[in-house]
C-alpha positions as CSV (number, residue, x, y, z in Angstrom):
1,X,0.0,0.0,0.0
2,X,1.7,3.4,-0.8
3,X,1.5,6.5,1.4
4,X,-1.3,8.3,0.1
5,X,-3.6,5.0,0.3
6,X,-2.0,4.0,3.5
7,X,-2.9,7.4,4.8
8,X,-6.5,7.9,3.5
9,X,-7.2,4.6,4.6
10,X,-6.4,5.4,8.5
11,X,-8.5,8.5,8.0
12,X,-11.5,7.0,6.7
13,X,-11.4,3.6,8.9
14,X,-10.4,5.7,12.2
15,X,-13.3,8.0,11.4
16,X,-16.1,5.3,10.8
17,X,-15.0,3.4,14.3
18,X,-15.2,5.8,16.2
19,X,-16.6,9.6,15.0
20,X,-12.9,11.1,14.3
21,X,-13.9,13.8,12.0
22,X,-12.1,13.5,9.0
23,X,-10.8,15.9,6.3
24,X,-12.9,17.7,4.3
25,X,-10.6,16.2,0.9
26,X,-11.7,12.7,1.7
27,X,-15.4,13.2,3.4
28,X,-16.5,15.2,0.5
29,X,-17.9,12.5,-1.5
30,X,-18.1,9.9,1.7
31,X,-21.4,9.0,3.0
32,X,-24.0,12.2,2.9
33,X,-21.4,14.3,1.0
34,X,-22.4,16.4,-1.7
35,X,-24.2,14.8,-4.7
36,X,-24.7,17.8,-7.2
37,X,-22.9,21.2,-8.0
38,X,-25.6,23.0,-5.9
39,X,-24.7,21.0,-2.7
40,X,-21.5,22.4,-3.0
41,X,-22.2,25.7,-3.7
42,X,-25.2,25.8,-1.0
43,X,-24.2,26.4,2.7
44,X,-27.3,25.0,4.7
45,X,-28.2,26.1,8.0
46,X,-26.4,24.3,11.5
47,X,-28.0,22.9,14.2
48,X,-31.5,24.2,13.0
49,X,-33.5,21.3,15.0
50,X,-36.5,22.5,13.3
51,X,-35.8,21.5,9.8
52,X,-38.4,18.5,8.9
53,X,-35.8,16.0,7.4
54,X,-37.0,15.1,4.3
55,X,-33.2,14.5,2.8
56,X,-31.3,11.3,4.2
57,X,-34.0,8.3,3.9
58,X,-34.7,8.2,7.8
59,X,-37.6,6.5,9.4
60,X,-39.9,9.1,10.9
61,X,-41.9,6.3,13.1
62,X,-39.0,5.0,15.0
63,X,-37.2,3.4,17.3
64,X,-40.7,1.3,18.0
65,X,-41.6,0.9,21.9
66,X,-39.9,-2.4,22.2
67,X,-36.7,-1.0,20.9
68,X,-36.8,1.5,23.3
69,X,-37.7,-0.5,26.1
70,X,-35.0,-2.6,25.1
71,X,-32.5,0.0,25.4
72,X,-33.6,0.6,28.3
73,X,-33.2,-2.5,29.6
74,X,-29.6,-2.8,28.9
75,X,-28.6,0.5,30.3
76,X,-26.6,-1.7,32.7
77,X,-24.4,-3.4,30.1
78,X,-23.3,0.1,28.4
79,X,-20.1,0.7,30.9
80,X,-19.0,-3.1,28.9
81,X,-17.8,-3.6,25.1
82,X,-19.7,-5.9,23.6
83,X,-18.1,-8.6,22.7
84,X,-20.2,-11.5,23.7
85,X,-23.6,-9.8,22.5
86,X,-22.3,-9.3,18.9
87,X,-20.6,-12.5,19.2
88,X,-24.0,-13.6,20.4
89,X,-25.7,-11.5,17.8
90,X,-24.4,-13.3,15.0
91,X,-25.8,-16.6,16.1
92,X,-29.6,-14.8,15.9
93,X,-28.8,-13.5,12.8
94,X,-27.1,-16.2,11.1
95,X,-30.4,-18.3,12.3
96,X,-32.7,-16.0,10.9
97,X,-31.0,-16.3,7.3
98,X,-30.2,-20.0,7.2
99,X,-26.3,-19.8,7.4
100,X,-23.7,-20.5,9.9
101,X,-22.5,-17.6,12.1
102,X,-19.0,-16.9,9.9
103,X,-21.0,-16.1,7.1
104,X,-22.4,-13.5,9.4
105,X,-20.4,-9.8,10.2
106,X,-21.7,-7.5,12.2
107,X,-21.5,-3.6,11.4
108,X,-21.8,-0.2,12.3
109,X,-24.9,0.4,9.9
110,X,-24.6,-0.5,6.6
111,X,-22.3,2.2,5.4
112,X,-19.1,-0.1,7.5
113,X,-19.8,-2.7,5.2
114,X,-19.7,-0.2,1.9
115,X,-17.2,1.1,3.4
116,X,-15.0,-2.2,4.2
117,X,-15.9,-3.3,0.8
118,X,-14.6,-0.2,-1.0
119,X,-11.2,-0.5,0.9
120,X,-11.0,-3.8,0.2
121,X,-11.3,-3.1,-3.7
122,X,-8.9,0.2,-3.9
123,X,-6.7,-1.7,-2.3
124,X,-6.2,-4.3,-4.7
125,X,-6.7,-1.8,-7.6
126,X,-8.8,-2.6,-10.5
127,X,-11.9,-1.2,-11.1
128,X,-15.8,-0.9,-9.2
129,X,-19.1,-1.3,-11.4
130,X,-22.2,-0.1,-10.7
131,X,-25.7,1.8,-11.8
132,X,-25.6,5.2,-11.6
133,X,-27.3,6.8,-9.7
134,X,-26.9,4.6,-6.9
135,X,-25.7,4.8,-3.5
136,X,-22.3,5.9,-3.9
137,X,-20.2,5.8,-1.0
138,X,-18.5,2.0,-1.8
139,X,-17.6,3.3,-5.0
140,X,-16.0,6.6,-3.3
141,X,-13.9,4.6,-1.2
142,X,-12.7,2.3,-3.9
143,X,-11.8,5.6,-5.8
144,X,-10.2,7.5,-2.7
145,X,-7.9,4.5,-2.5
146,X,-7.0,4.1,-6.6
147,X,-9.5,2.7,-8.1
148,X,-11.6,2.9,-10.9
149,X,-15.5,3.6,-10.9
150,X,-17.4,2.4,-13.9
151,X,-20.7,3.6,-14.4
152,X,-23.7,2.5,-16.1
153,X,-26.4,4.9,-17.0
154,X,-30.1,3.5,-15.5
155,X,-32.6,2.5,-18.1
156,X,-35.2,5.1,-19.2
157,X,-37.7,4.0,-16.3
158,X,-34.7,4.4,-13.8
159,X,-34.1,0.8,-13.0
160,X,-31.2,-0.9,-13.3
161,X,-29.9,-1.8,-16.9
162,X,-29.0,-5.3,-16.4
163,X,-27.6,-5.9,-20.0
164,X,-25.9,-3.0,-20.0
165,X,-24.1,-3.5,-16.5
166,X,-23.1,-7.1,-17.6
167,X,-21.8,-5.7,-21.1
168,X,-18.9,-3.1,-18.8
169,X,-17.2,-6.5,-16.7
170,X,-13.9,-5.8,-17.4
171,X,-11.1,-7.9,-16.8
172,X,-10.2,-5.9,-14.0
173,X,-13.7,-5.6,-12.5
174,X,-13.3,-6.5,-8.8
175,X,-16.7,-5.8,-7.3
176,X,-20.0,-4.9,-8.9
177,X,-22.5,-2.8,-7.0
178,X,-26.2,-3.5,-7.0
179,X,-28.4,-1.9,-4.9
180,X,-31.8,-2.8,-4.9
181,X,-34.5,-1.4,-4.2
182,X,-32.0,1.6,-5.7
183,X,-31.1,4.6,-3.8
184,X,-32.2,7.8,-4.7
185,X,-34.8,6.4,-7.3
186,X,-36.6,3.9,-5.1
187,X,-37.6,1.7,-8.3
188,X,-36.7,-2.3,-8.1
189,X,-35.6,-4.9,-9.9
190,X,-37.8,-7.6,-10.6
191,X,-36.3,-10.7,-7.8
192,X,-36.2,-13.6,-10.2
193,X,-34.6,-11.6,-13.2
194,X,-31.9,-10.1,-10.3
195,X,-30.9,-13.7,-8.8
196,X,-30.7,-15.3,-12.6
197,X,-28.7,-11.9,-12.8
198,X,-26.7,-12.0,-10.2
199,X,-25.7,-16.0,-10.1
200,X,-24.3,-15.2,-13.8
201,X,-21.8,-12.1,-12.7
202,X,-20.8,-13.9,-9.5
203,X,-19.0,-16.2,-11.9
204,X,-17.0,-13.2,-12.9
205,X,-16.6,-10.7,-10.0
206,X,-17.9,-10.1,-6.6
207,X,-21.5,-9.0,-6.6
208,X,-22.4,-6.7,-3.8
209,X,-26.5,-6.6,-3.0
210,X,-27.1,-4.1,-0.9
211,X,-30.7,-4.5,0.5
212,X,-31.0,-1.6,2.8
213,X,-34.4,-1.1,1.6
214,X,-35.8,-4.2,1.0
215,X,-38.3,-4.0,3.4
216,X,-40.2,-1.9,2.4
217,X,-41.5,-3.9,-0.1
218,X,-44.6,-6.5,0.6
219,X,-42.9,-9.6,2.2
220,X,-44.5,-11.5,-0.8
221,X,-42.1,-9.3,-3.2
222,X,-38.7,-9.5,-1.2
223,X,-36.6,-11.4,-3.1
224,X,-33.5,-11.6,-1.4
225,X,-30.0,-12.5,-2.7
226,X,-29.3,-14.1,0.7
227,X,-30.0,-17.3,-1.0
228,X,-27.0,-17.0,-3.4
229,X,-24.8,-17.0,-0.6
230,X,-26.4,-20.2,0.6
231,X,-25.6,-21.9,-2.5
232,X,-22.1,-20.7,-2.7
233,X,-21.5,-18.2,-5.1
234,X,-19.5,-15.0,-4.6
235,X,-22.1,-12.5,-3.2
236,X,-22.1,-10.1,-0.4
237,X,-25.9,-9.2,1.0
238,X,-25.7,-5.7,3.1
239,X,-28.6,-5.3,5.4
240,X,-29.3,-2.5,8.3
241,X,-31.6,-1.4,11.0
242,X,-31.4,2.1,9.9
243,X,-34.6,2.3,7.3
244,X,-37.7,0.3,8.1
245,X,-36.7,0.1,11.7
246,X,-35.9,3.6,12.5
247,X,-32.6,2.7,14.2
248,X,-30.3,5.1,11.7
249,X,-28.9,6.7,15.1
250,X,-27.6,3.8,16.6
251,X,-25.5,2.5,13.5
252,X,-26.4,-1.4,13.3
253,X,-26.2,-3.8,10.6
254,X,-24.9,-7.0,8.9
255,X,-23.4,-8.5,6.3
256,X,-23.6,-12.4,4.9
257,X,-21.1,-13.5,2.6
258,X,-18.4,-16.9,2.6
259,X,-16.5,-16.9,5.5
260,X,-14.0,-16.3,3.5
261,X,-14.9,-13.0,2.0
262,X,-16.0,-12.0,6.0
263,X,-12.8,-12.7,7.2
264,X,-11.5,-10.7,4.1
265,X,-13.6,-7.6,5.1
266,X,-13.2,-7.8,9.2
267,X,-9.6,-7.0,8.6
268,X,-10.3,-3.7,7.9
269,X,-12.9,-3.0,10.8
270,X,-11.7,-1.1,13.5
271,X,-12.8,-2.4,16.7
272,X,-14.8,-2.9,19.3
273,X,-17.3,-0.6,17.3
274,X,-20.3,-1.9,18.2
275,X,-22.7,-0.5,20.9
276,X,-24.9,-2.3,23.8
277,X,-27.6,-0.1,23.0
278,X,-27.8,-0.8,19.2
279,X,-27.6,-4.4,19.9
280,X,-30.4,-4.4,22.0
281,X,-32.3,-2.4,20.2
282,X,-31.6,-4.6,17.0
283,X,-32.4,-7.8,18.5
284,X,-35.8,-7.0,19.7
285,X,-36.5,-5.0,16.2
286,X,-35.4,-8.6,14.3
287,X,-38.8,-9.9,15.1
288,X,-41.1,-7.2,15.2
289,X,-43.2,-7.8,12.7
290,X,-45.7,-5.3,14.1
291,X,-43.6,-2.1,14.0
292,X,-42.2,-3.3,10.7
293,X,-45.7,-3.5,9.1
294,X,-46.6,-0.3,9.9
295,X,-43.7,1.3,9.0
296,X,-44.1,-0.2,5.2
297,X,-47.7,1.0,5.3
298,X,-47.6,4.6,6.8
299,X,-44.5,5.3,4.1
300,X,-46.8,3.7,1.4
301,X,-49.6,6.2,2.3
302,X,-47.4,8.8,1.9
303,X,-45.2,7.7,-1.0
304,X,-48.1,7.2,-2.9
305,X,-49.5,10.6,-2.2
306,X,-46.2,12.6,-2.9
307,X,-46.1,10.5,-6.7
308,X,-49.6,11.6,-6.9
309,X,-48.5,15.4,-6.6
310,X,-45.3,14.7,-9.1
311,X,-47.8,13.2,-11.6
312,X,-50.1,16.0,-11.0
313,X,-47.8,18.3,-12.4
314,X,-46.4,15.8,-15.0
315,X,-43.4,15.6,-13.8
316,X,-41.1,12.3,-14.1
317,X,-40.2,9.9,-11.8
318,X,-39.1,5.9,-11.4
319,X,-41.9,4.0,-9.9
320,X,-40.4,4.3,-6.4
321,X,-41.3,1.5,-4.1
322,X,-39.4,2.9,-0.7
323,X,-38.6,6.0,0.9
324,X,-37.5,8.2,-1.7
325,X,-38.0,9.8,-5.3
326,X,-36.0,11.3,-7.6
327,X,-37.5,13.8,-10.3
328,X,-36.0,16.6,-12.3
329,X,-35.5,20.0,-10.4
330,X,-38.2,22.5,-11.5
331,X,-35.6,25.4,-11.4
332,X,-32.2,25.2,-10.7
333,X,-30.7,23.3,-7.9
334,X,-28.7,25.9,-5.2
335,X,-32.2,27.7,-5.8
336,X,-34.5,25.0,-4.6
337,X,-32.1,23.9,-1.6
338,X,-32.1,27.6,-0.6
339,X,-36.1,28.0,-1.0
340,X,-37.1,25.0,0.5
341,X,-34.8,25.6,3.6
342,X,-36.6,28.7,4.7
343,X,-40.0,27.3,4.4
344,X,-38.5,24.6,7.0
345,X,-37.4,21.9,4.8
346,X,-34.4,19.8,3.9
347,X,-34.2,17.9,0.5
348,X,-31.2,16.8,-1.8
349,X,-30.1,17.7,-5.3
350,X,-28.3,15.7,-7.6
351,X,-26.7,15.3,-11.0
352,X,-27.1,13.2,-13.3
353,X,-27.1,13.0,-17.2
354,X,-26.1,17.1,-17.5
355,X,-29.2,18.0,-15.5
356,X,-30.4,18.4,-11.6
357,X,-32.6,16.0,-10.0
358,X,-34.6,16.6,-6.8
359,X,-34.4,13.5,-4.5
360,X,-37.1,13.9,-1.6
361,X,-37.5,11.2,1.1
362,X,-40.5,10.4,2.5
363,X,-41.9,11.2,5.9
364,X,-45.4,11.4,7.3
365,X,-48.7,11.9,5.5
366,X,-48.5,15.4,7.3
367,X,-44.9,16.8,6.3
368,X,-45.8,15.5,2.5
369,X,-48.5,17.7,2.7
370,X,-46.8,20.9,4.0
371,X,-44.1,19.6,1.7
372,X,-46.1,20.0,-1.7
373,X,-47.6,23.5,-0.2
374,X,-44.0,24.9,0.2
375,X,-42.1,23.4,-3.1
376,X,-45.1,24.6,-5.1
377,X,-44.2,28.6,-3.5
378,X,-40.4,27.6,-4.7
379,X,-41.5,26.5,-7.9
380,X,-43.7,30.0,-8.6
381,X,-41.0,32.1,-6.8
């Protein structure tokens, strides 16, 4: 590993374990970092508590009671590391998906996996394959650390273009990137058509599924790549707590993937970073089926009324089948970030294809509602 990688490695690791702010070179494009030209131009407004959140994909309902009663509850265990509950952890969790606990790594939220995945991959050179638009922050820690990000434009509906995506494995492809349902366009891949999919590129690179989002489609629909995995083939299946369960505060996740490949990426974690409260919280959320229906149908409710109000005014979208939707920006970018702002709101722009896009996550069926009222005043301003 040369200097520079050597260096930006310690940064972004050292930061991820344990909240060491890092420069504003590498955290630029890590995580929630800027997405369009406007981002970076706009300065928003700090600490303002009373901004209604409508830009990082968060659960509005959440923690449920039984999470919070199970943090609680294990108040007494926070003064300890946790290594026996994650240890412990793993054994629910490999349970639940049918595999032996070292196919099973525990995480601080999702984004340690991405992020252990994209050091892996800059590491050992070669290039990173993926949709774009897409979740991006894998990809910008393969690039920070050398390298290469191939992208491949979505399809005119803004799902994944599978033929396309198979079409730019290079020789030198070491990891594709799939994430489905997609972040920021919400739409989904069909789950029969994605396994067949996915099976086939295993054979050539490592697939990464990242299934943040899965749930909020109809347990009938989820289609998981978990079953891949089962059978052997080189996938990596990225789950978290953060969306359906409203536990994006406490950082917990997993990851199920050969032992092999786990071992591979828990060289990289910095550690002990796991926390009693998040596993508590996490282990009572596994099974609450309750909580986790309502979430799905509340965010339907609303979902379905904000594409309503996009259709209304004929604007595109993907069919989005989660908690966000991306549609071109009505005026220009820094303009709607600044507008929406005073009138209380926070939203994201990005680019893609020369032009701005609006991505807007959903909350309640109330803060849609005021939504709509203010973005129409931007629009007409």
């Amino acid at each position: 590993m040369n200097n520079l990688s050597r260096r930006n490695w310690l940064k972004s690791a050292i930061a991820l374990g344990v909240g060491i702010p890092i420069g504003l070179s590498l955290s630029d494009q890590l995580l929630a970092g800027p997405v369009s030209n406007a981002e970076r131009d706009f300065t928003p407004m700090l600490n303002n508590g009373k901004l209604i959140r409508l830009g990082s994909n968060e659960n509005p309902y959440g923690p449920s009671a039984k999470a919070r009663k199970a943090v609680q509850e294990a108040m007494n265990e926070f003064n300890r590391y946790a290594f026996e509950p994650v240890s412990e952890f793993k054994k629910v969790i490999a349970e639940k998906e049918g595999v032996s606990p070292d196919h099973v790594l525990i995480v601080n939220g999702s984004s340690e996996t991405l992020c252990l995945a994209g050091l892996a991959v800059g590491l050992e050179g070669g290039a990173v394959l993926s949709a774009y638009p897409t979740f991006r922050s894998l990809m910008d820690y393969a690039v920070k650390l050398n390298a290469r990000w191939d992208k491949v434009d979505l399809d005119d509906y803004h799902v994944h273009n599978l033929e396309a995506l198979a079409s730019a494995v290079k020789s030198d492809t070491r990891l594709m990137f799939v994430c489905n349902p997609n972040n920021p366009t919400g739409t989904v891949l069909e789950g029969a058509k994605l396994s067949e999919f996915c099976t086939e590129m295993s054979k050539k690179t490592i697939v990464f599924a990242d299934e943040a989002y899965l749930q909020f489609l109809e347990p009938s629909e989820q289609r998981s790549m978990m079953e891949l995995v089962k059978k052997g083939h080189n996938v990596i299946v990225s789950r978290t707590f953060s969306k359906v369960y409203g536990l994006a505060g406490l950082r917990i996740g997993y990851a199920i993937a050969q032992p092999d490949m786990i071992k591979k990426l828990s060289r990289y974690q910095m550690g002990p970073v796991i926390n009693q409260a998040a596993l508590a919280a996490a282990k009572v959320s596994l099974n609450d089926t309750e909580f986790e229906n309502m979430s799905r149908a509340k965010n339907n409710e609303a979902l379905t009324y904000f594409q309503n109000y996009l259709d209304s005014k004929k604007w595109f979208h993907g069919k989005s089948r989660t908690n966000c939707v991306l549609f071109p920006a009505p005026k220009d970018g820094r303009t709607i970030l600044k507008e929406v702002e005073k009138r209380g709101f926070q939203i994201r722009v990005w680019d893609y294809q020369n032009k701005e896009w609006c991505r807007v996550s959903i909350g309640t069926l109330d803060e849609m509602k005021s939504f709509t009222k203010a973005f129409d005043e931007v629009v007409a301003g």
